[in-house]
MISEVEX-653598 format. One record per residue (C-alpha): x negated, y, z negated; residue in three letters; residue number from 1. Coordinates in Angstrom, 3 decimals, always signed. Layout:
<site c1="X" c2="Y" c3="Z" residuo="Ala" num="NUM"/>
...
This chain:
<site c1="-2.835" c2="+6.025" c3="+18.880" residuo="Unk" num="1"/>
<site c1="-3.234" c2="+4.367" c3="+22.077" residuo="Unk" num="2"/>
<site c1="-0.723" c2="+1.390" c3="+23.388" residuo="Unk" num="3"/>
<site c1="-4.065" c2="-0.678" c3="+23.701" residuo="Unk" num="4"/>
<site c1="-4.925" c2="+0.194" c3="+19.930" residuo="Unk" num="5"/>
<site c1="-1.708" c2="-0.773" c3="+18.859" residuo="Unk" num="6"/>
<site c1="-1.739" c2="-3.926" c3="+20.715" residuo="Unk" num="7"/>
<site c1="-5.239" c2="-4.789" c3="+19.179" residuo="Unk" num="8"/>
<site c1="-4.259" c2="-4.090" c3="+15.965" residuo="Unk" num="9"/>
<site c1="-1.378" c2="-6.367" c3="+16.270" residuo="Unk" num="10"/>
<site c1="-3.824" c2="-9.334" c3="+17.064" residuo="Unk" num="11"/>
<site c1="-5.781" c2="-8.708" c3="+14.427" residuo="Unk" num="12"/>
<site c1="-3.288" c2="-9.624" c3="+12.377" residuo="Unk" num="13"/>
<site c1="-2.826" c2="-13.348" c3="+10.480" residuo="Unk" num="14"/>
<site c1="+0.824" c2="-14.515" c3="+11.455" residuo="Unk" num="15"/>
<site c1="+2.395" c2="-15.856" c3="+8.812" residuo="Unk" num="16"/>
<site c1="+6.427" c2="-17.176" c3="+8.759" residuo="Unk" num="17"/>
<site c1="+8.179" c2="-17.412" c3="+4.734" residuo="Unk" num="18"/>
<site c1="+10.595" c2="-19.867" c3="+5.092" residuo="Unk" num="19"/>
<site c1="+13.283" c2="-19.507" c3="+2.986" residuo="Unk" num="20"/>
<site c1="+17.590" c2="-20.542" c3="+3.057" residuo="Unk" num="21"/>
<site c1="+18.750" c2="-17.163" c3="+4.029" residuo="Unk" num="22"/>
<site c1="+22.606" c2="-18.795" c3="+4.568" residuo="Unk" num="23"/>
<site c1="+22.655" c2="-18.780" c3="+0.280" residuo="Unk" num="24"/>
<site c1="+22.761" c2="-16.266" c3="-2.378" residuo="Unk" num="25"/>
<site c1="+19.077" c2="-14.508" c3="-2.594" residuo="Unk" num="26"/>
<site c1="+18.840" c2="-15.239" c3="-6.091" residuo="Unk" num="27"/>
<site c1="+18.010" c2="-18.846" c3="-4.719" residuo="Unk" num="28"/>
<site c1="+14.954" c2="-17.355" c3="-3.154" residuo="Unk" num="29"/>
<site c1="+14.053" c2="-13.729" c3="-4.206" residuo="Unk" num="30"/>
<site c1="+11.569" c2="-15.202" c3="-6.851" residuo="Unk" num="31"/>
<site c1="+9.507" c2="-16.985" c3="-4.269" residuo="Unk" num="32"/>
<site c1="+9.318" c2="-13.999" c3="-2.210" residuo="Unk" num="33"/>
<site c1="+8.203" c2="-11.677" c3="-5.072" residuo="Unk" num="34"/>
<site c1="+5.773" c2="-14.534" c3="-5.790" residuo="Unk" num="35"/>
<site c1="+4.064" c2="-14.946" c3="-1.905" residuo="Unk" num="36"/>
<site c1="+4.767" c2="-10.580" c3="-1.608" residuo="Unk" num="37"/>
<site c1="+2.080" c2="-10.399" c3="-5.227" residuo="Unk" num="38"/>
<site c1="-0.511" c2="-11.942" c3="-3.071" residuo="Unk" num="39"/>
<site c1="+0.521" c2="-10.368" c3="+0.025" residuo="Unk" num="40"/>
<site c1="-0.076" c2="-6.985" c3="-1.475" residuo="Unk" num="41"/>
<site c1="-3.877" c2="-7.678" c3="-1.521" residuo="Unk" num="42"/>
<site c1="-4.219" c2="-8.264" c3="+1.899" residuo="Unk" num="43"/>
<site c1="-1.317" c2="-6.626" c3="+3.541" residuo="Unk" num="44"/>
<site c1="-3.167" c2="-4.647" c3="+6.069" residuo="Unk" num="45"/>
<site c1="-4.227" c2="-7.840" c3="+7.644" residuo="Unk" num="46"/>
<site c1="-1.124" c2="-9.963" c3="+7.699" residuo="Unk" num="47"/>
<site c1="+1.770" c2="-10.144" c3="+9.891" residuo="Unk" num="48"/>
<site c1="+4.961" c2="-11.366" c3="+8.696" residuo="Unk" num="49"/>
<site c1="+8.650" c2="-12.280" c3="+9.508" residuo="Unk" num="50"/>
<site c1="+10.969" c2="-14.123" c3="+7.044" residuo="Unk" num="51"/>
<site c1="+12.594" c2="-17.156" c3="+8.581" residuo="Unk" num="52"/>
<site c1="+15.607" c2="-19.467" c3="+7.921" residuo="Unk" num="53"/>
<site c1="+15.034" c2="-22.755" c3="+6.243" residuo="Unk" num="54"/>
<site c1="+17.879" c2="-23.957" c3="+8.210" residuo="Unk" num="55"/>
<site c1="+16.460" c2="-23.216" c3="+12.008" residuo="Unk" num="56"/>
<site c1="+15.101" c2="-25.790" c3="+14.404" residuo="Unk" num="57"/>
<site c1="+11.609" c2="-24.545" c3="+13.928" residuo="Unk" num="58"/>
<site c1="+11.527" c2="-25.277" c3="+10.117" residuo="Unk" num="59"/>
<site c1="+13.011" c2="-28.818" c3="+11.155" residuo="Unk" num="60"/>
<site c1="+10.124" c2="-29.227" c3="+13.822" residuo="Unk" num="61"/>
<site c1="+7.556" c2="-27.871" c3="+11.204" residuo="Unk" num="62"/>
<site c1="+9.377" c2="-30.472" c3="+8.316" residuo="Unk" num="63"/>
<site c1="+10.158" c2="-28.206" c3="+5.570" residuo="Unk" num="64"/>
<site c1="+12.577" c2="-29.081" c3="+3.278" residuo="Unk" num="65"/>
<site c1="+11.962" c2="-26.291" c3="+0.955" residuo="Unk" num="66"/>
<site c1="+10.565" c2="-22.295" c3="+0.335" residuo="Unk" num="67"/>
<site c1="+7.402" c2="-22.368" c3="+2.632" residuo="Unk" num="68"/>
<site c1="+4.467" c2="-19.995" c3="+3.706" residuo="Unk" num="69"/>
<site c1="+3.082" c2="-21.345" c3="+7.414" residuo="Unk" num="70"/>
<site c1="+0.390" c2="-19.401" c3="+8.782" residuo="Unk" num="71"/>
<site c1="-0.448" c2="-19.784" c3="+12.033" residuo="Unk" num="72"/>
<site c1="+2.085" c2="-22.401" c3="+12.736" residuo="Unk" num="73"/>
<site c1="+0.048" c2="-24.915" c3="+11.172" residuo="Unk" num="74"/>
<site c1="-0.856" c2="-24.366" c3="+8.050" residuo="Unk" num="75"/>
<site c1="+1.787" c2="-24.914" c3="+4.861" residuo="Unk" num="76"/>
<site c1="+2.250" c2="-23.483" c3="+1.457" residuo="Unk" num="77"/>
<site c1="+4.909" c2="-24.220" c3="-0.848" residuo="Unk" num="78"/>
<site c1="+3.387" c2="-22.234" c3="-4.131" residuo="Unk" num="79"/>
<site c1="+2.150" c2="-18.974" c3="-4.748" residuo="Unk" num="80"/>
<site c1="-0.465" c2="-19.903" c3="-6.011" residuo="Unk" num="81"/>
<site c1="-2.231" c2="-22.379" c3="-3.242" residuo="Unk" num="82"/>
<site c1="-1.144" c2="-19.536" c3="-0.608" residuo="Unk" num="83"/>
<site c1="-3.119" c2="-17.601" c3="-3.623" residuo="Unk" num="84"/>
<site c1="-6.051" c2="-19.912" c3="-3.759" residuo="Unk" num="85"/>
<site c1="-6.367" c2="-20.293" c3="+0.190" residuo="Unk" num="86"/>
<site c1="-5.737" c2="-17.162" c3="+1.478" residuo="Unk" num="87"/>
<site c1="-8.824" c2="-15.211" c3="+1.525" residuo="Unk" num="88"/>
<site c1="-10.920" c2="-17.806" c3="+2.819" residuo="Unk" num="89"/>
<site c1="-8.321" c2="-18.382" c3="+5.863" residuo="Unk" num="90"/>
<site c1="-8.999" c2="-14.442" c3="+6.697" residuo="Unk" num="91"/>
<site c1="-12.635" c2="-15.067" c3="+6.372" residuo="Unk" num="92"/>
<site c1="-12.378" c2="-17.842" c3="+9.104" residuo="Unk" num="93"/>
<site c1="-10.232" c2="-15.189" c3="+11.069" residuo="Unk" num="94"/>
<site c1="-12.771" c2="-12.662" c3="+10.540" residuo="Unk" num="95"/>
<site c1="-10.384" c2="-10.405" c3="+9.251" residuo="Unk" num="96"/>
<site c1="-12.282" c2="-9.669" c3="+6.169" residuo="Unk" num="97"/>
């Protein structure tokens, strides 16, 4: 595949940043991660990801105080199941599906 493709691919792509405290024990936050990975899995063709720490300057900037899903720097989920809800209809606006 071309560099171009790849780079294309790559911007097609919704960013989306999981929050979580990755200075304490995983079991603190491996059930939130299975959670926002479930509806991930759907749609994982057209998502880009990177986990974050909680405790970083950017999560301060963005005010989290606790396990968070932003996409696209701006928009907030802290449940599973509003990522769930919201999801498909922020890929629609994307016009990524």
């Amino acid at each position: 595949m071309s560099d171009l493709k790849q780079e294309n691919m790559q911007i097609d792509k919704l960013k989306v940043d999981i929050y979580v405290p990755l200075n304490v024990c995983s079991c603190q936050w491996e059930q939130f991660m299975n959670l926002v990975f479930t509806v991930f899995t759907k749609y994982n063709k057209f998502i880009k990801f990177e986990t974050k720490s909680l405790d970083s300057e950017k999560a301060r900037k963005l005010n989290l105080d606790g396990n968070s899903v932003v996409v696209d720097n701006k928009r907030v989920f802290t449940t599973s199941y509003a990522l769930n809800k919201d999801l498909p209809e922020i890929l629609k606006e994307k016009g990524l599906i």
